[in-house]
C-alpha positions in Angstrom: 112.7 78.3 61.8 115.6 77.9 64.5 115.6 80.4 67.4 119.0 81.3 69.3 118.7 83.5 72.6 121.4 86.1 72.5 123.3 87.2 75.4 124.7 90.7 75.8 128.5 90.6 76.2 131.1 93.1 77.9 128.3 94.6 80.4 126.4 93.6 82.6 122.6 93.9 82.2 119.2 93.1 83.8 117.4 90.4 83.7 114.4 90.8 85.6 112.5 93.4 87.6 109.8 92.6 90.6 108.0 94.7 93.2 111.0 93.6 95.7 114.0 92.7 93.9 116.1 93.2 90.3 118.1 90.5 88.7 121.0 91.1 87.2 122.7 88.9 85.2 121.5 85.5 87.6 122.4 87.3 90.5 118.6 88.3 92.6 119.6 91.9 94.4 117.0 92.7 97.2 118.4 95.9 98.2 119.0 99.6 97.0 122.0 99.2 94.8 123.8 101.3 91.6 124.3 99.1 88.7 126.9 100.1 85.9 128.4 98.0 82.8 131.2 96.9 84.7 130.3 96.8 88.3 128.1 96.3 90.7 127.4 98.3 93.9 125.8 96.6 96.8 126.1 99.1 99.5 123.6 101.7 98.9 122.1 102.3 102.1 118.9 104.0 100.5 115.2 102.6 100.9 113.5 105.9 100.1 113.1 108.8 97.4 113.4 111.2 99.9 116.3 109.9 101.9 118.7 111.2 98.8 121.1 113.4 100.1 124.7 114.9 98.9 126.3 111.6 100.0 124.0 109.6 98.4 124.7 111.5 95.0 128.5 110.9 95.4 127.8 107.6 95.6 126.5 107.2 92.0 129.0 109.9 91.0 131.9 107.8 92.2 131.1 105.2 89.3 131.7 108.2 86.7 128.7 108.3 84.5 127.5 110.0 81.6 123.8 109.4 82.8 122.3 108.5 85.5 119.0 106.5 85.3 117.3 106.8 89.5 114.9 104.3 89.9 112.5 105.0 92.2 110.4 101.8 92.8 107.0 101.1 91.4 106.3 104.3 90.2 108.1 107.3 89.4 109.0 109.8 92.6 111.2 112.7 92.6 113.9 113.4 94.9 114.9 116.6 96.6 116.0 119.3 94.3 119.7 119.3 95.8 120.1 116.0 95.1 119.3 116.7 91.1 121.4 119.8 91.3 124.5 118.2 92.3 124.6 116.1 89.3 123.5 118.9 86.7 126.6 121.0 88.5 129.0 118.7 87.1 127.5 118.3 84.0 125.9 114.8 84.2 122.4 113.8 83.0 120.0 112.1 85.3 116.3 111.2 84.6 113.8 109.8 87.0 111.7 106.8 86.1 110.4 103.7 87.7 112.2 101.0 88.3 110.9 98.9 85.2 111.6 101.6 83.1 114.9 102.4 84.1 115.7 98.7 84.1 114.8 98.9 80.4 116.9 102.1 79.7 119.8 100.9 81.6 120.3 97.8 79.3 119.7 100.0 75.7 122.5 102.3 77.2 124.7 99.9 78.1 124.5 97.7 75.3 125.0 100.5 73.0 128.4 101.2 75.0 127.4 104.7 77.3 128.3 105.3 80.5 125.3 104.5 82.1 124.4 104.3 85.8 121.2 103.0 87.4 120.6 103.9 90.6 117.9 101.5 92.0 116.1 102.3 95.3 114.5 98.9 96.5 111.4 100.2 99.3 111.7 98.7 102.6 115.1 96.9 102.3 117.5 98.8 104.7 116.9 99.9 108.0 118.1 103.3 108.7 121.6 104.5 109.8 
């Protein structure tokens, strides 16, 4: 029986998940960042659930998404209430999940062609400011 790996073209998508890092593509992130098909953002200065504010949310909504997937480390944590309410103002989905999970998510959207963004907060990464 022959085998052949398939790679997902036209987005980019995640290859791996740890406790302190996510690889995307072959590129090892170890910081907070937002990840969509066609870009991604390094410079998301967040290292806690709780840190999420209204700039934070612009951030993500910058990228224009459909969905947003918030990852929120090891295991799922939910941020403030404002910061979920400015997203549902404008109309955009967001769901809360652990990073695994929304690592998985992320690459079924995006290979099936949505406008997805994950938002992944890496713990301990940034210092604040």
């Amino acid at each position: 029986m022959d085998l052949s790996l398939e790679r997902p073209e036209g987005y980019l998508f995640i290859r791996r998940v740890s406790e302190r890092s996510i690889t995307v593509m072959d590129r090892e992130l170890d910081a907070s960042f937002l990840l969509a098909p066609d870009r991604v953002v390094e410079t998301w200065p967040i290292d806690d659930v709780m840190s999420l504010d209204e700039s934070a949310g612009e951030a993500v909504r910058d990228l224009q998404p459909e969905v947003v997937l918030l990852g929120t480390g090891n295991r799922q944590r939910f941020p403030p209430a404002a910061f979920m309410a400015g997203f549902l103002r404008k109309g955009i989905g967001i769901e809360v999940m652990d990073n695994a999970a929304a690592a998985r998510t992320y690459d079924l959207l995006a290979g099936e062609g949505r406008r997805v963004v994950a938002a992944f907060i890496l713990p301990g990464t940034r210092s604040a400011g």
